[in-house]
C-alpha angles and dihedrals in degrees: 000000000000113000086231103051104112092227125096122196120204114185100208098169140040093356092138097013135056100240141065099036112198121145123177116209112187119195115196130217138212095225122026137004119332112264105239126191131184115223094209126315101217123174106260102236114210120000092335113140120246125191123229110243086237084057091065122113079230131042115244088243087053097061127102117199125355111209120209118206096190135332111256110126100257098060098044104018102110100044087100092058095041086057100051087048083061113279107152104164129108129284115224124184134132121282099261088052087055107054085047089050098080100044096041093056099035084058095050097044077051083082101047126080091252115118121239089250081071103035088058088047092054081046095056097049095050087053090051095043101047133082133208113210135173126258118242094031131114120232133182125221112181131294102036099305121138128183139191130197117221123199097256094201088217104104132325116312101009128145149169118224131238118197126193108204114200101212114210090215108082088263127128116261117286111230121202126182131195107201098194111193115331133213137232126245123260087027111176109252097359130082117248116262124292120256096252121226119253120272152166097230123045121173104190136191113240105184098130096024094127099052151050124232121222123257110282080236094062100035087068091044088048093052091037093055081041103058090038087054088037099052098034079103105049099253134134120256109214108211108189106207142187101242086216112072108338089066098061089039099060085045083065099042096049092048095056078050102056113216130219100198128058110272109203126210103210100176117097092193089051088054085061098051099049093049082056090047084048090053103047091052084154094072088066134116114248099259100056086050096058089048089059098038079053086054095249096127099213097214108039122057138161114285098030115123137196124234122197123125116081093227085059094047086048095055082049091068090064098042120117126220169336096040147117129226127198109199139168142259098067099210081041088241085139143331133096094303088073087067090055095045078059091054098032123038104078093049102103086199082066125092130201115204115195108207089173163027115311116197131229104266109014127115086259093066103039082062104049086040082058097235094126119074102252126158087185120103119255127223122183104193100180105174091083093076114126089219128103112245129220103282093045097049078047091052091041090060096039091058091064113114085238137011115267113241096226125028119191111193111206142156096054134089116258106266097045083053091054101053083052094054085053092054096045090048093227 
């Protein structure tokens, strides 16, 4: 960035980590009080640094807008905290980001000491504070800022954030983009990312920056030949899943399949989010939409049961096999996979199967790095990861009309950031 640009960027979260995303970006003025704005304030999983909010360069009551760029937990868990420290600004996010908000949050306070009186309160505020607004259009906030919202291809509602800064030199305008996290190509339900404009600033993502995914065509012949393999024995496969996004996804993936046991969705906050995928069928790819037009809903299917209730949860402890059970959190750091973990994970006929990041720390990660006693087999499918890999982020920047002048790679450990730095040649 140019020493004379009037913006300053602070990465406060996940700027050598994968979780707890939060980036501050301050634009000064002339005349008045700098304009600041909060790209996401997501909750920092593992071992995973988190700033205290006295520890800002500005203080919550101070900051303008927050942008969300989707709602997994570790982009928008901490906004209720960040309310209650003082923010007061507005919340601004596309439409699909803000029907997940709510439930997404309500299921993590769930887990705090706070009542639900206060619970509904937080809740409430959250709902008069945030904005839906539609991807591919161009808004103005005050003093000369513009924004745009790209399809982001990572889970419903996602999107990656475009600003256009008026300078009051006679320079041209100054461009940043946050790329929250991006999604890979050929992604079951959702439409691939947007081409993003051209600009001088991008802040990417770098997750899977120092690896390549399979082919989404192999990947379902990979977990296809696995649970075949998984289930020959009679025993239950555990999938932890995020409730947001690989859930539905496997939902997806199971039903082209076509099992020919009974798959389980023990995950009460999943159930919700997959009613609210079910409902915002326009935010579909195109293939998801001609399966249900043909009357093949993609993400129901016989033999797929519900599972809500905790009494219910609690009889599917005991249940023999074969089965498989799709249950939340997805680094296993709560939720009702945990419970199952308990019944499970000495029983050599079981089998765990990993469809995404585990972070450093959390319970996820312990078990594939084989430091918790476990007789189960273990299974890592990765290429069920919503995030782009390297050659896609590669092809994403590459699709810009022109190259950015400055790329900062965050939310990625450091190796995974410097094999990206090698590919982008920066």
């Amino acid at each position: 960035m140019q020493k004379d640009t009037p913006i300053k960027i602070d990465h406060l979260g996940a700027k050598n980590c994968v979780t707890g995303s939060c980036h501050l970006m301050q634009i000064s003025a002339a005349r008045g009080r700098a304009v600041n704005i909060l790209v996401d304030c997501g909750k920092a999983q593992g071992k995973d640094p988190e700033l205290p909010f006295d520890a800002f360069p500005v203080a919550p009551e101070k900051i303008d807008y927050l942008f969300l760029t989707h709602a997994h937990i570790d982009h928008i868990g901490r906004v209720p905290d960040l309310i209650e420290a003082g923010f007061d600004g507005e919340i601004i996010c596309t439409h699909g980001t803000k029907a997940l908000l709510i439930p997404m949050l309500r299921d993590s306070l769930s887990f705090t000491q706070k009542s639900k009186q206060e619970i509904r309160a937080i809740e409430q505020r959250i709902d008069d504070l945030s904005w839906g607004f539609e991807y591919g259009e161009v808004f103005s906030l005050k003093k000369g800022i513009h924004f745009k919202l790209g399809n982001a291809g990572h889970i419903l509602g996602s999107c990656f954030v475009w600003f256009k800064i008026s300078l009051e030199s006679n320079e041209d305008d100054y461009r940043v983009i946050f790329s929250g996290d991006l999604g890979c190509t050929d992604t079951p339900i959702l439409p691939d990312p947007d081409i993003p404009d051209a600009c001088d600033l991008l802040i990417m993502e770098s997750t899977y920056g120092d690896r390549n995914h399979e082919s989404r065509k192999k990947r379902i012949e990979v977990l296809k030949r696995c649970l075949t393999r998984a289930l020959a024995d009679g025993g239950i496969v555990y999938i932890p899943a995020f409730s947001l996004g690989r859930t539905q996804e496997l939902i997806y993936e199971l039903d082209r399949i076509g099992m020919k046991v009974p798959v389980f969705i023990d995950s009460p906050l999943g159930l919700k989010i997959t009613k609210i995928y079910a409902r915002m069928d326009e935010c579909w790819d195109r293939e998801a939409r001609a399966l249900k037009a043909r009357g093949d809903d993609p993400i129901n299917f016989k033999g797929l049961y519900s599972v809500e209730r905790f009494g219910d949860h609690k009889k599917l402890l005991n249940m023999a096999g074969p089965a498989v059970i799709i249950a939340g959190s997805g680094m296993c750091t709560g939720g009702r996979i945990v419970d199952h973990f308990k019944h499970g994970l000495n029983d050599p006929k079981n089998d765990i199967f990993f469809v995404g990041y585990q972070a450093k720390g959390t319970p996820g990660r312990r078990i594939i790095e084989k430091k918790v006693p476990c007789r189960a087999r273990i299974h890592k499918l990765s290429g069920y990861s919503a995030h782009a890999d390297q050659a896609m982020l590669v092809k994403w920047v590459n699709s810009m009309p022109g190259p950015p002048r400055e790329i900062r790679l965050v939310h990625g450990e450091s190796h995974a950031r410097k094999a990206l730095v090698a590919a982008l040649g920066i």
